[in-house]
C-alpha positions in Angstrom: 0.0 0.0 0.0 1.5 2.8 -1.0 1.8 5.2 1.9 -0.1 8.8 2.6 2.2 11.6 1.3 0.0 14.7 2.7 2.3 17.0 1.9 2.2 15.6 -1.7 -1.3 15.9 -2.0 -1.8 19.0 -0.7 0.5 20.4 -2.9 -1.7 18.5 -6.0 -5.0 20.0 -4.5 -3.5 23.9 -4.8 -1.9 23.4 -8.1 -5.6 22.0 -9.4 -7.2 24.8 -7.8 -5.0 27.2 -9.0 -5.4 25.6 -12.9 -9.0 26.1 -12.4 -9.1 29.4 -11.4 -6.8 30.4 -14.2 -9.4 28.9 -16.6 -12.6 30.1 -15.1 -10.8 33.5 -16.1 -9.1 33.2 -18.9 -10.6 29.7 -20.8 -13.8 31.0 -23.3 -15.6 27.1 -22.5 -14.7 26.9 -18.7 -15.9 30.6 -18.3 -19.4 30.3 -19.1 -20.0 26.9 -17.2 -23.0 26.7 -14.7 -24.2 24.0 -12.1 -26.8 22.9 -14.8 -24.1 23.2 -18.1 -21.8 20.7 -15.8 -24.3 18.1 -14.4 -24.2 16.0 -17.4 -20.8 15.8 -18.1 -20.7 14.6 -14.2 -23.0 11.9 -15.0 -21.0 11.0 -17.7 -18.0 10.8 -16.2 -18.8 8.8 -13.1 -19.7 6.3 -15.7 -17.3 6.2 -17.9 -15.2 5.6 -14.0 -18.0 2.7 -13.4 -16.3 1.3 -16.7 -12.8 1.7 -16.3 -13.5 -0.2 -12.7 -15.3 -2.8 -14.7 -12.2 -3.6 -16.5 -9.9 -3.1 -14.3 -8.0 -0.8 -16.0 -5.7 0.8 -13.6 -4.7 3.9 -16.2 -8.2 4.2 -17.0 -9.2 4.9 -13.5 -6.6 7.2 -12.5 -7.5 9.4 -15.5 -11.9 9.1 -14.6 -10.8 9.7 -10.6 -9.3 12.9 -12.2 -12.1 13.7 -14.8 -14.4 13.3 -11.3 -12.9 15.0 -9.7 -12.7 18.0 -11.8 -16.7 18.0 -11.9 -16.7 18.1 -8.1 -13.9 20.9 -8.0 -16.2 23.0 -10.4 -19.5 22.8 -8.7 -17.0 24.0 -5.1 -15.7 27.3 -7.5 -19.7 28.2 -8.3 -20.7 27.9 -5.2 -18.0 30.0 -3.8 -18.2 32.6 -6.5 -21.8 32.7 -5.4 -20.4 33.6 -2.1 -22.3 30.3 -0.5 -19.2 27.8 0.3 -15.6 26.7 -0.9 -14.0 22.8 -1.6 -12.7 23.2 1.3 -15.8 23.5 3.3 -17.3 20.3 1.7 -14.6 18.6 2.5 -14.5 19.2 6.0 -18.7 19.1 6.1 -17.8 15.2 4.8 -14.8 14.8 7.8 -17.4 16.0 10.1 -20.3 13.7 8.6 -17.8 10.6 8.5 -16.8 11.2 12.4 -20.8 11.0 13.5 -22.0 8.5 11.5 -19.1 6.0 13.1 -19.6 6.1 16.9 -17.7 3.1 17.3 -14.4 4.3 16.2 -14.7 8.2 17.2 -15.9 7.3 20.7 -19.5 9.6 20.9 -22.1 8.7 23.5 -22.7 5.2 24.4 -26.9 5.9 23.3 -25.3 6.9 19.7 -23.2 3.9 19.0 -26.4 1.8 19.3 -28.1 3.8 16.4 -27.9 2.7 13.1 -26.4 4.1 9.9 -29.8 5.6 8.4 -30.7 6.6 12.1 -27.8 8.8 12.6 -28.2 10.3 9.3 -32.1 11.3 10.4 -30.4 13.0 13.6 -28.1 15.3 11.6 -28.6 18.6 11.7 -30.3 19.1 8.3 -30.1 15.3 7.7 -32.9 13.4 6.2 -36.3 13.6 7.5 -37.2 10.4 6.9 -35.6 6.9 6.0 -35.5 6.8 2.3 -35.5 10.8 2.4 -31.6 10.6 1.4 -32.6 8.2 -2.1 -32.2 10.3 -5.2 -35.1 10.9 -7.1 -33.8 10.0 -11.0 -31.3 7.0 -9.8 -31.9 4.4 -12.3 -35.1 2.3 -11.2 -32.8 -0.9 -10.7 -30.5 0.8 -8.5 -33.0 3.0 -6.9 -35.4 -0.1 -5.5 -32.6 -1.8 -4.4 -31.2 1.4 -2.5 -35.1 1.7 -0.7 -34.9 -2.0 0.3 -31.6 -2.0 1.8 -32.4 1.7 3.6 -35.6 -0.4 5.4 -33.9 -3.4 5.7 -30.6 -1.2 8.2 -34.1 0.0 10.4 -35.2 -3.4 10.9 -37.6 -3.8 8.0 -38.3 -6.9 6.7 -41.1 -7.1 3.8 -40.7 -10.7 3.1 -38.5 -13.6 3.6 -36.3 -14.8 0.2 -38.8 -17.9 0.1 -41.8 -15.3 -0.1 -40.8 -13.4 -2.1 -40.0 -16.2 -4.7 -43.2 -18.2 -3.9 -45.1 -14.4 -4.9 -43.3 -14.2 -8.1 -44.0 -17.2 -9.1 -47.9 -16.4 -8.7 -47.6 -12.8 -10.6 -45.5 -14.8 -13.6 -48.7 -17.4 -13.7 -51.1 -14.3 -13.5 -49.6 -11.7 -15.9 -49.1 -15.3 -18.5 -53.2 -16.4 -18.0 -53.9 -12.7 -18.3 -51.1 -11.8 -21.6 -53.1 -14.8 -23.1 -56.7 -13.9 -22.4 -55.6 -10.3 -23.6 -57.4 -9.0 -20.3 -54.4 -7.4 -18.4 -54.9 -3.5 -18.6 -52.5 -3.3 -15.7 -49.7 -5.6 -17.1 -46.9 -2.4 -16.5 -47.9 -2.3 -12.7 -47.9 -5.9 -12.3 -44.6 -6.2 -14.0 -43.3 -3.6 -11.9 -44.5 -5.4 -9.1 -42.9 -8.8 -9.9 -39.5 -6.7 -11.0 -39.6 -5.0 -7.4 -39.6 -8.5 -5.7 -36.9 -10.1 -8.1 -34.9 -7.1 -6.8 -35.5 -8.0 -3.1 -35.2 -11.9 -3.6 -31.5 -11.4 -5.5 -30.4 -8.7 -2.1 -31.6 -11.5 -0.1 -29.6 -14.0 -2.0 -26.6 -11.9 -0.7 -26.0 -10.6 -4.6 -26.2 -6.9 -5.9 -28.8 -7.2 -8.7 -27.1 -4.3 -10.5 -23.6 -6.5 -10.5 -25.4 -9.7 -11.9 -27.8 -7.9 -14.2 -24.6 -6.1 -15.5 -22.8 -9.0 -15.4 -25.6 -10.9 -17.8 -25.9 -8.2 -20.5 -22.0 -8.6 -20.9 -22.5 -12.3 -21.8 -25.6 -12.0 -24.0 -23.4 -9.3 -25.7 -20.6 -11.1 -26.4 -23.0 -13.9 -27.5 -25.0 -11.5 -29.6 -21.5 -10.4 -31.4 -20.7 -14.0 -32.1 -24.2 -15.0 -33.8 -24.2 -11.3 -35.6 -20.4 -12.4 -36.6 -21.4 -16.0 -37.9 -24.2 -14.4 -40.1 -21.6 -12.1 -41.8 -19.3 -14.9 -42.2 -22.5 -16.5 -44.3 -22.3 -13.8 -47.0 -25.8 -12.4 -45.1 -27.1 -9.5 -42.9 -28.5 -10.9 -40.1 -32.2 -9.0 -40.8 -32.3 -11.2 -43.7 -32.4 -14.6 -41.5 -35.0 -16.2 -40.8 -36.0 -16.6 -37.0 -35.5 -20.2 -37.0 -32.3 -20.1 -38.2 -31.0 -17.4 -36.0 -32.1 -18.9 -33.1 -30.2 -22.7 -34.3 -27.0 -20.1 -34.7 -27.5 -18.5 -31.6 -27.9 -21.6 -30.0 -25.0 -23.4 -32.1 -22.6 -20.4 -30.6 -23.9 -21.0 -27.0 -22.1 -23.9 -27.3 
């Protein structure tokens, strides 16, 4: 592990914040950035981070720590041309919020090292109001129900057992099929959404991160996918021009 070199990255941190104020002067582009011109690229970037992670690309992730970085560094210069707060400021608000929310290492009152996570977060000054308060609104649905589920679960929630929640998809799968035939399910979405929500809960009960294996899965089917669309080509044909039948004896033929 290499060892911390504070010095070293203090001296990084002024040198960045130095750069950036240079540019926010003098740059044309990084002059007329806003908090709403920069949120996109900040999306962007964590994800591009989420890749590099994904395959382990050690250069790749230095470089998206950086490009992260450098989204977080510009929302700190708006805020503190707006006169509200400086990167220095959020920093120390996080020290702060890391020291309370761990009782057990920090040594606070013995009442306060019984309280969990979520509860700790509710007593903050300004902290959420209520348990799934601190979930963002426009987090991808996948990630999103499984961040609600694990908030209830850390204050002692429990909806359903794995085995319920299996035994109740299984019974929505039979009903939206009887339904899908008979062509009388105006509510299929909500259903659907219903029997997604549980698959969810059943695969965090199974100890596994649905976003991990669902991830995980559209890899393989793409890889797959590339090797049927590749075996067409090799055929002389574009793969629109198969027929069904055949694709599927391909796909299944590459599967092997």
């Amino acid at each position: 592990m290499l060892p911390i070199d504070k010095q070293k990255h203090a001296d990084a941190l002024n040198r960045l914040l130095e750069v950036m104020d240079t540019l926010r002067e003098k740059c044309p582009w990084d002059k007329e950035q806003s908090w709403t011109s920069i949120r996109p690229n900040s999306i962007e970037e964590m994800f591009e981070l989420v890749d590099a992670i994904e395959r382990n690309d050690t250069n790749e992730i230095k470089k998206e720590i950086g490009d992260v970085f450098l989204q977080l560094v510009f929302y700190s210069i708006f805020a503190r041309e707006d006169d509200k707060f400086d990167l220095a400021d959020a920093i120390n608000a996080l020290s702060d919020k890391l020291i309370y929310r761990h009782p057990h290492v920090y040594g606070q009152t013995e009442a306060e090292k019984h309280l969990t996570w979520e509860q700790l977060k509710q007593k903050e000054k300004n902290g959420n109001k209520t348990v799934l308060g601190g979930v963002p609104q426009h987090l991808p649905s996948l990630i999103k129900a499984y961040r609600i589920q694990d908030k209830a679960k850390s204050v002692g929630f429990k909806r359903a057992t794995r085995h319920e929640l299996i035994s109740s998809m299984i019974e929505r799968l039979q009903a939206l099929d009887v339904a899908e035939t008979e062509d009388k399910n105006p509510s299929a979405e909500t259903e659907w959404g219903k029997l997604l929500f549980d698959m969810i809960g059943a695969t965090r009960l199974s100890k596994a991160n649905p976003e991990t294996a669902l991830e995980a899965e559209c890899g393989k089917f793409t890889n797959h996918f590339n090797q049927l669309e590749q075996a067409v080509k090799e055929s002389g044909r574009d793969i629109k021009d198969v027929p069904e039948g055949e694709l599927k004896k391909i796909w299944e033929k590459t599967d092997e």
